[in-house]
PDB file of N, CA, C, O and CB in Angstrom:
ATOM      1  N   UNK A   1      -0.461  -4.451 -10.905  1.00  0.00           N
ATOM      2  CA  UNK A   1       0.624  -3.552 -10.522  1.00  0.00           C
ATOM      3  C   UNK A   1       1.917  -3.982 -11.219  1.00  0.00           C
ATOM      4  O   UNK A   1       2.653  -4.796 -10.662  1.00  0.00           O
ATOM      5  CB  UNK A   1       0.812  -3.538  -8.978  1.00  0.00           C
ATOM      6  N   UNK A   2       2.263  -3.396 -12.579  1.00  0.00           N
ATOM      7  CA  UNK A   2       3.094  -4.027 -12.711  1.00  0.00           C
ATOM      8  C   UNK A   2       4.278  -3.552 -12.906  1.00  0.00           C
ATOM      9  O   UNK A   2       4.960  -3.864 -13.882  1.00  0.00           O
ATOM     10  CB  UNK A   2       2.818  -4.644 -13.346  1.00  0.00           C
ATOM     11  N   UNK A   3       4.684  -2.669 -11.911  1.00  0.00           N
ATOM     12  CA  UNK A   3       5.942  -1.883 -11.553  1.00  0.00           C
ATOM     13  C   UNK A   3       6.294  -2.799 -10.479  1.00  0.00           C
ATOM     14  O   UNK A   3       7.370  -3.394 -10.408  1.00  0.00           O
ATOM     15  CB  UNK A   3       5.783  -0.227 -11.096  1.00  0.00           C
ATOM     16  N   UNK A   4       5.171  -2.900  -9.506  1.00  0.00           N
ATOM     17  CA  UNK A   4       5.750  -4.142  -8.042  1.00  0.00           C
ATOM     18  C   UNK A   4       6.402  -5.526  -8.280  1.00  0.00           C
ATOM     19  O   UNK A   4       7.200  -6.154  -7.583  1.00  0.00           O
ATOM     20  CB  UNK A   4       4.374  -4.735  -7.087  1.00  0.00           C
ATOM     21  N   UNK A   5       5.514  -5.973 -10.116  1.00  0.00           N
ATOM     22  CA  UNK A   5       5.260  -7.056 -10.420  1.00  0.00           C
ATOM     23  C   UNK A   5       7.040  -7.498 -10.682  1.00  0.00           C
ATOM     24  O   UNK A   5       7.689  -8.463 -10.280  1.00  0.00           O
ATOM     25  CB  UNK A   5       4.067  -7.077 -11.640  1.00  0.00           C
ATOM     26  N   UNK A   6       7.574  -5.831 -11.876  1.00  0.00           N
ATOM     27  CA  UNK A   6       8.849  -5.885 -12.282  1.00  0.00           C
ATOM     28  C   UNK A   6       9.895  -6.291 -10.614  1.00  0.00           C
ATOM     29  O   UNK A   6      10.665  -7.248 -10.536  1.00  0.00           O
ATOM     30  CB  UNK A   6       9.156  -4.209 -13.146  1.00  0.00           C
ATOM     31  N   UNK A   7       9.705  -5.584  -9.809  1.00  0.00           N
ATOM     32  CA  UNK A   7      10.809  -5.336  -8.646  1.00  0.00           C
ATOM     33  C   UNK A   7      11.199  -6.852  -8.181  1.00  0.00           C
ATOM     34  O   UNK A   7      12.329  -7.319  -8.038  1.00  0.00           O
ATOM     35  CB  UNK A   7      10.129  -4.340  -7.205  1.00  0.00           C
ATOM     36  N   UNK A   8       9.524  -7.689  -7.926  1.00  0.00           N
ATOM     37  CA  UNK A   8       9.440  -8.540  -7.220  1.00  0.00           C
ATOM     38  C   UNK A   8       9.893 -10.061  -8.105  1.00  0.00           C
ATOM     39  O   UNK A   8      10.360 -10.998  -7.457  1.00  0.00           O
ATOM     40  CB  UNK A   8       8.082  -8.344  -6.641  1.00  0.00           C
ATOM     41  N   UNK A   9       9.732 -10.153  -9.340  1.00  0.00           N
ATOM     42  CA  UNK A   9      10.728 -11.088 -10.250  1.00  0.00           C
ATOM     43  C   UNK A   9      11.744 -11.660 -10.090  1.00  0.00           C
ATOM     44  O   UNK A   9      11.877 -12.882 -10.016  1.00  0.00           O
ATOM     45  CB  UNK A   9      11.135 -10.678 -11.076  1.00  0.00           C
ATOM     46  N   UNK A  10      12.718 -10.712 -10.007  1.00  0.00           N
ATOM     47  CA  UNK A  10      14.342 -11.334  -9.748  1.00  0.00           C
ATOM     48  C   UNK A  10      14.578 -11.920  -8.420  1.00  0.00           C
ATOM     49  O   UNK A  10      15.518 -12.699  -8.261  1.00  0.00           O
ATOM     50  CB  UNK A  10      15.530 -10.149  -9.849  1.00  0.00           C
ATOM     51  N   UNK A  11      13.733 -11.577  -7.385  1.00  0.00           N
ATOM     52  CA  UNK A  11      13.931 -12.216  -6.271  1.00  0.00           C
ATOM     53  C   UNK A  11      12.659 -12.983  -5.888  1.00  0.00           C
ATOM     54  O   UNK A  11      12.269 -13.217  -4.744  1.00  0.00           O
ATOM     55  CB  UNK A  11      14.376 -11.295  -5.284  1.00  0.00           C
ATOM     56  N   UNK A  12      11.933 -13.423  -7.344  1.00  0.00           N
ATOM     57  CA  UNK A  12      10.875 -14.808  -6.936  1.00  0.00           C
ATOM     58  C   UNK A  12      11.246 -15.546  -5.945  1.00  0.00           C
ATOM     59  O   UNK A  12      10.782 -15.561  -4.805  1.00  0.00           O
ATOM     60  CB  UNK A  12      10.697 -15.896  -7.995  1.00  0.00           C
ATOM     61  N   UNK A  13      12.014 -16.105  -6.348  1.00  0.00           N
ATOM     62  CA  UNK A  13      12.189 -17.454  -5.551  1.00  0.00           C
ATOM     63  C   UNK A  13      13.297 -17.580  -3.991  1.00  0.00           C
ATOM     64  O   UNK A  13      13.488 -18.510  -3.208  1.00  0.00           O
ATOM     65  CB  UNK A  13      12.858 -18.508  -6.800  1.00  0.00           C
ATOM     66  N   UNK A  14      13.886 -16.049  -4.066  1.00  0.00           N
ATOM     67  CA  UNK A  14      14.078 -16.048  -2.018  1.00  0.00           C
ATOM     68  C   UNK A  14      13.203 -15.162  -1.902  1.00  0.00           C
ATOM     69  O   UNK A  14      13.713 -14.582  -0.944  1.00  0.00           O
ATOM     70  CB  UNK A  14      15.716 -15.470  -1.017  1.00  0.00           C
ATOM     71  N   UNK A  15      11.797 -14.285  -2.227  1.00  0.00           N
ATOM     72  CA  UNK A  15      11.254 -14.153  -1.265  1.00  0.00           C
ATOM     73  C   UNK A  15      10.645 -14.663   0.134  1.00  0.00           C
ATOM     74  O   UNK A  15       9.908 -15.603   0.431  1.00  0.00           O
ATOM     75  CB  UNK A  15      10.880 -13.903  -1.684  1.00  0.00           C
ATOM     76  N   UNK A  16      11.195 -13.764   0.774  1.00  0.00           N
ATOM     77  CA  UNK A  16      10.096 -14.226   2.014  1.00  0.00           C
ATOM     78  C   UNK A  16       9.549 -13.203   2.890  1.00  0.00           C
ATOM     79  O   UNK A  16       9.594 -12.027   2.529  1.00  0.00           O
ATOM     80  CB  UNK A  16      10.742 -15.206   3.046  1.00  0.00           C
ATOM     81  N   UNK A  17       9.078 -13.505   3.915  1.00  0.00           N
ATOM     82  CA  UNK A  17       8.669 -12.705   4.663  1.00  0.00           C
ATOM     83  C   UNK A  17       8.833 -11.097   5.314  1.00  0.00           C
ATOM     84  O   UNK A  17       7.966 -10.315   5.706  1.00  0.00           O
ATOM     85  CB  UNK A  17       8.745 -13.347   5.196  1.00  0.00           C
ATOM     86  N   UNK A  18      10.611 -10.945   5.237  1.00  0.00           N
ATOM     87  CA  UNK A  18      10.782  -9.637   5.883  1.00  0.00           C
ATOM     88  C   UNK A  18      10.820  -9.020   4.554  1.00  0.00           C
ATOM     89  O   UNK A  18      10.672  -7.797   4.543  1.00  0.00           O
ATOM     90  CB  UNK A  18      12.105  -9.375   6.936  1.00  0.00           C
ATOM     91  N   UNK A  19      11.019  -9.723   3.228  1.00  0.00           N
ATOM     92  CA  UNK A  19      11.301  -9.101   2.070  1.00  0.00           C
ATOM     93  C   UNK A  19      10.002  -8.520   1.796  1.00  0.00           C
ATOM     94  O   UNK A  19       9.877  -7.303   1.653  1.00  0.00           O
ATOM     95  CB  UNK A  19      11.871  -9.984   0.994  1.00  0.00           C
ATOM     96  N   UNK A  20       8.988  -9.357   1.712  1.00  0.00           N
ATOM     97  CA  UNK A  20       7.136  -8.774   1.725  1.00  0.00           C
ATOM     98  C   UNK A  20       7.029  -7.705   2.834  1.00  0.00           C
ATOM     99  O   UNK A  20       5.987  -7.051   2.852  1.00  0.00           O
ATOM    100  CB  UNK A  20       5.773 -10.215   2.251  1.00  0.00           C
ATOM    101  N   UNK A  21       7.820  -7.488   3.608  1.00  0.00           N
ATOM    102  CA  UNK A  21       7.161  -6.231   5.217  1.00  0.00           C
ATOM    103  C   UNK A  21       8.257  -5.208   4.225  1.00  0.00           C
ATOM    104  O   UNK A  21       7.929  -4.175   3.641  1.00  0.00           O
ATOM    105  CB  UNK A  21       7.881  -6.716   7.863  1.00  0.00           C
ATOM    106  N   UNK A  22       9.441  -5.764   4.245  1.00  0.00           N
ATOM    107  CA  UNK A  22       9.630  -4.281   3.691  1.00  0.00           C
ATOM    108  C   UNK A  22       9.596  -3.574   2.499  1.00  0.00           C
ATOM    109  O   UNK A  22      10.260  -2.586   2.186  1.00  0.00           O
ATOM    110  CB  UNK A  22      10.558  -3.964   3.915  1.00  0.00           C
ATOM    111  N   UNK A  23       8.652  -4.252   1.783  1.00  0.00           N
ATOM    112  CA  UNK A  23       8.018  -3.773   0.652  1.00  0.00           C
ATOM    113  C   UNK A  23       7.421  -2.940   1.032  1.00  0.00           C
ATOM    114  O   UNK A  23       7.515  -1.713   1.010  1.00  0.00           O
ATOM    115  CB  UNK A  23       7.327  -4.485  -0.054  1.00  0.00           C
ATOM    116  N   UNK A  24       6.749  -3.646   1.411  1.00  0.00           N
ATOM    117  CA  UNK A  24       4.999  -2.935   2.063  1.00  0.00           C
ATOM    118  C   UNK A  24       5.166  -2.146   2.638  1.00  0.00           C
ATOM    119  O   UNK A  24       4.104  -1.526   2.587  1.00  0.00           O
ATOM    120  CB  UNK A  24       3.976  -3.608   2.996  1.00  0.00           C
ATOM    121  N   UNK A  25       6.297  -1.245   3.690  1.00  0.00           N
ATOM    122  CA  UNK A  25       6.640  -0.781   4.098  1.00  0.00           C
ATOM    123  C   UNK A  25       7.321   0.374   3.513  1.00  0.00           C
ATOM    124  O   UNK A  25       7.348   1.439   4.130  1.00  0.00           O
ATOM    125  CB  UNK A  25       6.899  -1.422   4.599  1.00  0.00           C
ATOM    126  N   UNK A  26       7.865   0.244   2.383  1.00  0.00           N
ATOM    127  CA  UNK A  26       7.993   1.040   1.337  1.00  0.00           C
ATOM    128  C   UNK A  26       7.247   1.528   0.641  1.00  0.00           C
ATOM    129  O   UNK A  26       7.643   2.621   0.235  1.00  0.00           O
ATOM    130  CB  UNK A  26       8.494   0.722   0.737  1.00  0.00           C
ATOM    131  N   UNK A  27       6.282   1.225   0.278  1.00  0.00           N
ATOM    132  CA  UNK A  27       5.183   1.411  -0.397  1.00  0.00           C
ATOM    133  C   UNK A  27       4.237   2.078   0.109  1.00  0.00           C
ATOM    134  O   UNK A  27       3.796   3.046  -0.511  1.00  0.00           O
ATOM    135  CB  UNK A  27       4.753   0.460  -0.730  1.00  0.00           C
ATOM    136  N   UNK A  28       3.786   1.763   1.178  1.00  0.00           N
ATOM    137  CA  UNK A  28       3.282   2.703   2.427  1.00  0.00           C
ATOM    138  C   UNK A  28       3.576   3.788   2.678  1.00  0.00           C
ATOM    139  O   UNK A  28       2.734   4.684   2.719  1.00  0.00           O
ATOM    140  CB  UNK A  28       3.489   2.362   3.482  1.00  0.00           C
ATOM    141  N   UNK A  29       4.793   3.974   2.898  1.00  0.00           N
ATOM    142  CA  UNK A  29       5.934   4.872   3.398  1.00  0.00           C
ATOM    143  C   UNK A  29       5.185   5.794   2.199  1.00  0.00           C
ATOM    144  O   UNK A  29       4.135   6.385   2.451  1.00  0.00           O
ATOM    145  CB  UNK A  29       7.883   4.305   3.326  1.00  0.00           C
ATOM    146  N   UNK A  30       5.778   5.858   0.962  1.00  0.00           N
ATOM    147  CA  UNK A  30       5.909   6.001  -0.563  1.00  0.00           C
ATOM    148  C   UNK A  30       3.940   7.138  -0.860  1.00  0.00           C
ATOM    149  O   UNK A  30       3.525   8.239  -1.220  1.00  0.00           O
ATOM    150  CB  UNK A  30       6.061   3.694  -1.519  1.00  0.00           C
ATOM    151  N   UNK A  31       3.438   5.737  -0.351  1.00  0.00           N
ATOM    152  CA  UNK A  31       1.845   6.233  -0.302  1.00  0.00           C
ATOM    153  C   UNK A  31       1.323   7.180   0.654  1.00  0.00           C
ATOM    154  O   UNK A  31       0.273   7.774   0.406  1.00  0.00           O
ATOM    155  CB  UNK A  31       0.973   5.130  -0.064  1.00  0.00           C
ATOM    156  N   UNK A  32       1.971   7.375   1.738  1.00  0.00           N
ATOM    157  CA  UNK A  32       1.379   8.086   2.691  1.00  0.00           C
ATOM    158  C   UNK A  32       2.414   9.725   2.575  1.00  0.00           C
ATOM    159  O   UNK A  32       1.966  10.692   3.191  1.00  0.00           O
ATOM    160  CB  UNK A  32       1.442   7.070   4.288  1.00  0.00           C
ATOM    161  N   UNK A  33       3.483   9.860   1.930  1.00  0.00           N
ATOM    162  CA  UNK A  33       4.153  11.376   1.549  1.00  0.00           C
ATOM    163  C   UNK A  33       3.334  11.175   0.479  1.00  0.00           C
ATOM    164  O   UNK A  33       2.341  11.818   0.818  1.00  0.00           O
ATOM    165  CB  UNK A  33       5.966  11.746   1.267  1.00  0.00           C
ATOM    166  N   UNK A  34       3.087  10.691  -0.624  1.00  0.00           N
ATOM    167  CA  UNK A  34       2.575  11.263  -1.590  1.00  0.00           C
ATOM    168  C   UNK A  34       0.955  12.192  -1.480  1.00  0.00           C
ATOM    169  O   UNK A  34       0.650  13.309  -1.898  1.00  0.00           O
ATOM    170  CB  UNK A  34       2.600  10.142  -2.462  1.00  0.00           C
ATOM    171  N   UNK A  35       0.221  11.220  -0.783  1.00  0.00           N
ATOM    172  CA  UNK A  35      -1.086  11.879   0.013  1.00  0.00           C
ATOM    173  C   UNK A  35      -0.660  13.362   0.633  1.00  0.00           C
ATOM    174  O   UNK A  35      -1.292  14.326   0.201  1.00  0.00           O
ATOM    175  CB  UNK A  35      -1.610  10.783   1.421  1.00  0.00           C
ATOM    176  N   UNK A  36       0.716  13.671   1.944  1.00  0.00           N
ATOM    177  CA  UNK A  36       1.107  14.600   1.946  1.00  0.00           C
ATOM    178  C   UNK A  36       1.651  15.756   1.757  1.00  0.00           C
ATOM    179  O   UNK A  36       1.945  16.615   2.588  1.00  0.00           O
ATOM    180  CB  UNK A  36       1.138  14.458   2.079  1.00  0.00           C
ATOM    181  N   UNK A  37       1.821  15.746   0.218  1.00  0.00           N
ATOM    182  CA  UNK A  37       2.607  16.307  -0.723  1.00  0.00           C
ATOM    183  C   UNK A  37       1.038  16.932  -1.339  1.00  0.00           C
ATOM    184  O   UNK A  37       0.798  18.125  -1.525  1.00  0.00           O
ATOM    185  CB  UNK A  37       3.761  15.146  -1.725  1.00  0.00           C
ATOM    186  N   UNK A  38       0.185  15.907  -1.560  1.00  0.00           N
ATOM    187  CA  UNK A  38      -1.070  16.594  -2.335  1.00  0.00           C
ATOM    188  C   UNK A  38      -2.047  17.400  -1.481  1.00  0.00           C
ATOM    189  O   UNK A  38      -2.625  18.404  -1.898  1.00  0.00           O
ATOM    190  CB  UNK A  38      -1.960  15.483  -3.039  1.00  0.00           C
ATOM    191  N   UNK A  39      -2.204  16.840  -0.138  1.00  0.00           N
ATOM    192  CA  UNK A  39      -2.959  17.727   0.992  1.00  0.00           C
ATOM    193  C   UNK A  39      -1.907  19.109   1.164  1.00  0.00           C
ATOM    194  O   UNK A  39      -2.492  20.168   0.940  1.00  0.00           O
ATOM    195  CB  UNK A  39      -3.135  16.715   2.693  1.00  0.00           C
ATOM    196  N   UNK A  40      -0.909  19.197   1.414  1.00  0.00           N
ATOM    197  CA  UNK A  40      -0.043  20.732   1.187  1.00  0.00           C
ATOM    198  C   UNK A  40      -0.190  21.198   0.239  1.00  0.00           C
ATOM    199  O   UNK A  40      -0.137  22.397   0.512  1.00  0.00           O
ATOM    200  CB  UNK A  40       1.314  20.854   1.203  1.00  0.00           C
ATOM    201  N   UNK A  41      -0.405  21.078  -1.098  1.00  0.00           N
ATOM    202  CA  UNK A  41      -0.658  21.369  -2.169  1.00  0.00           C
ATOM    203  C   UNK A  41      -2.159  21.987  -2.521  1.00  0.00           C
ATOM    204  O   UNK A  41      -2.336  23.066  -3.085  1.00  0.00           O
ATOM    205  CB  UNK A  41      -0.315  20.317  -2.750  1.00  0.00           C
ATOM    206  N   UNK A  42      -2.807  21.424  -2.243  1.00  0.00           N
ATOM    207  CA  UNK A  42      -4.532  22.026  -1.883  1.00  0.00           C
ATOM    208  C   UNK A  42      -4.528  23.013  -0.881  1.00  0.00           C
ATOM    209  O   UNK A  42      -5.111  24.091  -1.004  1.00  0.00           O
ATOM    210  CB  UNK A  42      -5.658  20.826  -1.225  1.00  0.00           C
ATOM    211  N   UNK A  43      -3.718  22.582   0.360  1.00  0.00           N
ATOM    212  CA  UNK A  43      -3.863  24.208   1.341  1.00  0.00           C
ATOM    213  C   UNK A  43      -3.182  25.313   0.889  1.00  0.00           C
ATOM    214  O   UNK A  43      -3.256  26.378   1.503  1.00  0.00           O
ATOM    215  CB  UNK A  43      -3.255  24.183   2.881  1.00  0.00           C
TER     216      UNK A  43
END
């Protein structure tokens, strides 16, 4: 993944924990309209 790979670089070294949830959380977020955008799109 190396769009995540770019984001997550500059802040190597303070990642931590809430920084990883709200990634993931973004990304999620990000992944689950896009799924909904394509299921409206088929109906």
């Amino acid at each position: 993944m190396p769009a995540f790979a770019a984001i997550a670089v500059p802040r190597r070294h303070s990642m931590n924990i809430l920084d990883a949830v709200s990634l993931l959380l973004a990304v999620g977020l990000f992944i689950y309209l896009l799924v909904a955008l394509l299921r409206a799109d088929r109906n």
